[in-house]
N, C-alpha and C positions, 0 to 999 in steps of 0.2 A: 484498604485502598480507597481514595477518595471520589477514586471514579469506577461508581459501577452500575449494574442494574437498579431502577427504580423501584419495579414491579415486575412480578411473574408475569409471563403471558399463556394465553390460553390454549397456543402450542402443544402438543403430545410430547410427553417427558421418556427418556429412557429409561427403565430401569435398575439395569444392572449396571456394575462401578464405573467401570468404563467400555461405553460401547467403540466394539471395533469392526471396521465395513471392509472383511477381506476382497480387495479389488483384484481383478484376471489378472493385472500384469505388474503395476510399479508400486504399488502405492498400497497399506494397507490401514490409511486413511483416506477421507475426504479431502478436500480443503473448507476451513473453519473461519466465521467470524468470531470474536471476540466479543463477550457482551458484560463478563466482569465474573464477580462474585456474590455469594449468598452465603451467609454461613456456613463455608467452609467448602462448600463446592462452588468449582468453576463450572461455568457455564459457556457453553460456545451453542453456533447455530451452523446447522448442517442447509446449506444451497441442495444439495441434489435430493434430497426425502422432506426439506423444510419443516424441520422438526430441531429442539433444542435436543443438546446432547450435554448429560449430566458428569463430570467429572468428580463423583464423591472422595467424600473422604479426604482433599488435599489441606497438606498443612500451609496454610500462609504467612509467608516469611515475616517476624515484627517488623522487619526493615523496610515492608513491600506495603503494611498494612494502608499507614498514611501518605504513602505515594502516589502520584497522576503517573497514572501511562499518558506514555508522548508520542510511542511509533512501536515499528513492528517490522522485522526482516527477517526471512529465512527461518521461519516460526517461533523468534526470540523475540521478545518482549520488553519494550524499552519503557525504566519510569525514573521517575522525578523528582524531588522533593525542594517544593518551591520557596521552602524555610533558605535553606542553605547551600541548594541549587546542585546538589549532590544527584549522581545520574548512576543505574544499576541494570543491569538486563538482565533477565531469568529466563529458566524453560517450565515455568508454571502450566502455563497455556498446551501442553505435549501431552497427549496421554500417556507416554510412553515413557517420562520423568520422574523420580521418584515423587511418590505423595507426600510421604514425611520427610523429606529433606531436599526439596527442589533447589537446586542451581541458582545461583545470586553471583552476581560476578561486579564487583563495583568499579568503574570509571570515575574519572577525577572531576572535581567539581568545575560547573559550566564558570565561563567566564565571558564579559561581554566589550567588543571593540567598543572605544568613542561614537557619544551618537546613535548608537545599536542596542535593541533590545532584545532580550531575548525569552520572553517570556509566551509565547506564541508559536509552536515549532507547525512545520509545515509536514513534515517526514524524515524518516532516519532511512540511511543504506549502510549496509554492509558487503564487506570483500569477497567474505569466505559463508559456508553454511553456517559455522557456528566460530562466536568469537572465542574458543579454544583454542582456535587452530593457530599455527602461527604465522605473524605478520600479518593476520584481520586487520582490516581497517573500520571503523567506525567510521559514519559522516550524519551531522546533525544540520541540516537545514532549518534556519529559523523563518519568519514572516517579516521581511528586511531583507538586507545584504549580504549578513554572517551565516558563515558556514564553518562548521564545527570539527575537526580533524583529530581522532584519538586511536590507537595501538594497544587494546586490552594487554594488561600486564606487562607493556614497554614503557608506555609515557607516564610522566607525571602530572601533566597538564597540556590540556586540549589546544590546538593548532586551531587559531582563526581567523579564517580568509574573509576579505569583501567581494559579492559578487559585481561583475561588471556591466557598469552602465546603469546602475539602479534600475535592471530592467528584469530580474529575476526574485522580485519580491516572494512570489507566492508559486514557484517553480517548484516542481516535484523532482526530486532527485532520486536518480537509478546510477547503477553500478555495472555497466558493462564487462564480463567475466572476459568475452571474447577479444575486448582491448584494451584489460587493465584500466578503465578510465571510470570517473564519474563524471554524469551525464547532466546537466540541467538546460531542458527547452526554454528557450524565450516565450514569453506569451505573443500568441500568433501563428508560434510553429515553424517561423522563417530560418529559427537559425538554432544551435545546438552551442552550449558552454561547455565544455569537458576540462577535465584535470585527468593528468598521468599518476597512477597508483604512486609510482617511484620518482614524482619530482613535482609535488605539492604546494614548494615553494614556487615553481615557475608562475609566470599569468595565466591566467584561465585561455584555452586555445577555441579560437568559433570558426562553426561550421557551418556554413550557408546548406539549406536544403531545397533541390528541387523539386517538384511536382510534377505529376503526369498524371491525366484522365481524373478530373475535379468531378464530383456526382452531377447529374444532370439531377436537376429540379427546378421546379417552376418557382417566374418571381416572387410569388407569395410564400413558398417557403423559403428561398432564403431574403429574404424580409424578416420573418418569423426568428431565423435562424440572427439576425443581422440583430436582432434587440434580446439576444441571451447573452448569458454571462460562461464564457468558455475559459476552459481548463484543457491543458494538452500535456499526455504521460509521453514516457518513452519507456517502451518493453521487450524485453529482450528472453527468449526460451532458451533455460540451461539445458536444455538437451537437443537444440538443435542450431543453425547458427541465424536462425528468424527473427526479425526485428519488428517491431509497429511503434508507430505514434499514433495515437489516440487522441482524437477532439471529442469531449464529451460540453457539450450543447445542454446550458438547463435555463429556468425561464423564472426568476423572481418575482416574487409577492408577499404581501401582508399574508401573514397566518396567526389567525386570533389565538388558537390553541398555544401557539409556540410566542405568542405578543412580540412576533420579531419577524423577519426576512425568512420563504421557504422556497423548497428549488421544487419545480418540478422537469425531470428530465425529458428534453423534444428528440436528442437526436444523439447519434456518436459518427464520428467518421473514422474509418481506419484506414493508414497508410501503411502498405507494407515497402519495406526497404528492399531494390533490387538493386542488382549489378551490372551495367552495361556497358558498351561499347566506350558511353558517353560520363560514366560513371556512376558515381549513387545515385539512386533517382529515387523516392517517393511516391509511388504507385494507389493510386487510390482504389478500395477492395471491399466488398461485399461478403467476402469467402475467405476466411482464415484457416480453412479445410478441419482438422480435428483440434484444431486449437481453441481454447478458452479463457479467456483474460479476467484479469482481476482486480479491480481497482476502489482503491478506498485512499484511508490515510495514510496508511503502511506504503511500503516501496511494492510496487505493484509488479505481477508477474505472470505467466501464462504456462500453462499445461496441455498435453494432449488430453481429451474429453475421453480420451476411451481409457486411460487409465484410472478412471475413479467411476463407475456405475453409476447414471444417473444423471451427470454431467451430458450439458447438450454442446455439441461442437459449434463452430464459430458464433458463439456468445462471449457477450461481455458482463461478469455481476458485478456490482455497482453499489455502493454506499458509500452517504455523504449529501449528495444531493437528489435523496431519494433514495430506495432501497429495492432493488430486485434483478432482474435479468434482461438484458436486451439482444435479443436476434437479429444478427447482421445482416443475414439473410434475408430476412422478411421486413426486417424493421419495427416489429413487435417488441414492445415492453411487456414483461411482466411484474405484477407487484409484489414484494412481499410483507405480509403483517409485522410491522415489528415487533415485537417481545413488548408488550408492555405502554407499547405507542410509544419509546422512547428508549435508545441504543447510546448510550455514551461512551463508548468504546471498540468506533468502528474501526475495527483490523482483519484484513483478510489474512488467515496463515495458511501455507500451503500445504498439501497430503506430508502425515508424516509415514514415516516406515520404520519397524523395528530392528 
């Protein structure tokens, strides 16, 4: 693979083949970042023990070797190959996968509208948990206007839409289970793009969003808050019918180390989505009760905290701009060491079960 860890980090290694963290109730993994490979074993990073978890012994597929990972859904792993734009997902990344003959499941090669590039992907969503199932949908969001539409083992070739108004460049796309739709926020958060699973072809449908009860803080912080570079998810818990959008607030600068632009994270807001008299309203919240979100590259998603030991409730972990945990609550960050000072394969995937 062409993107992977640089360096070992000085992290605590497991070491037996694959460690597994029998959880009380749902789950008898964690949830895992992605950090690559080393000969021959995968590598992930465990948030609730902050320790690497060693996945020996996996055979990597030749097809997978020279590929970039581009995204991450439902603990499947999306790559690339930028020779001849050819697109594959596997269950490498699962402990619970076979070692010597991990799942490759190939998709038709990308293709790009007039004008649109597609070499820059922003995040991938899927339908279903695994694109087995039938009638998965794949959706490939690029950094532009194209957006990517494919049916493992139906289509021949990828459906590409233009998103509207040139205002969803760099828009994180979710897949809403509970209305069939995918989801892309405007930057701002004013308004919501969706598409119907079953009529793709129609225009993209918008949805104005209200507000209610904005944080109180002083001018000086949002001043501070007013000269960051924001990013806003939409997330939605498969196990219950809760919703958030997420503002993650980070603060630009020269970093000599990285001789390029680094973020460091000031602030997240969360709005949870209620029901009223008045209708959907956006609710500004402090308190996500045992919920825990997850946000990186990958199509971002949230969990009860008490289903994985370790995990702290209404927290957000966070990689991309910046790496570690943030308390709703309190408004605590914490940090975490990267592996090696350098992560090239930020994907959060979520607890697996056998």
């Amino acid at each position: 693979m062409s993107r992977r860890i640089i360096r070992l980090s000085k992290l605590s290694y497991r070491n037996n083949n694959v460690f597994i963290q029998k959880c009380v109730r749902f789950f008898s993994t964690g949830p895992y970042l992605t950090l690559g490979c080393n000969t021959g074993d995968v590598l992930l990073f465990d948030p609730a023990k902050e320790q690497i978890v060693t996945l020996h012994g996996k055979t990597i597929p030749k097809e997978l070797k020279d590929e970039e990972m581009i995204g991450a859904s439902h603990g499947w792993v999306f790559f690339s190959d930028r020779r001849d734009r050819t697109v594959r997902v596997s269950d490498i990344y699962n402990p619970f996968a076979s070692k010597s003959n991990p799942t490759v499941i190939p998709l038709p090669c990308l293709t790009d509208l007039p004008c649109e590039q597609i070499e820059q992907v922003c995040n991938v969503a899927m339908s279903s948990s695994s694109p087995l199932e039938e009638d998965c949908l794949v959706a490939i969001k690029f950094s532009g206007d194209q957006l990517s539409l494919c049916r493992p083992g139906r289509d021949l070739e990828w459906i590409n839409l233009l998103t509207p108004f040139h205002c969803c460049e760099n828009s994180n796309l979710m897949y809403s289970k509970r209305d069939h739709r995918l989801y892309l926020p405007a930057p701002g958060g004013k308004h919501l793009f969706s598409y119907h699973l079953n009529s793709t072809a129609d225009p993209a449908e918008l949805h104005e969003l209200v507000y209610r009860g904005p944080p109180e803080l002083d001018q000086s912080e949002w001043e501070i808050l007013s000269s960051c570079s924001r990013r806003e998810y939409l997330v939605e818990s498969s196990s219950s019918d809760e919703r958030y959008l997420v503002k993650w607030y980070a603060h630009g600068f020269y970093s000599s180390v990285l001789k390029g632009i680094d973020y460091e994270t000031k602030r997240f807001m969360v709005f949870s989505e209620e029901e009223t008299t008045e209708g959907k309203i956006m609710c500004y919240t402090e308190d996500i009760g045992d919920m825990c979100i997850f946000i990186a590259s990958n199509e971002a998603f949230c969990i009860p905290a008490s289903s994985c030991p370790g995990l702290k409730p209404s927290t957000i972990y966070f990689m991309g701009r910046g790496f570690g945990s943030y308390d709703l609550t309190t408004g605590d960050t914490h940090h975490y060491k990267a592996p090696g000072g350098v992560i090239t394969t930020p994907y959060w995937l979520p607890p697996f079960s056998t």
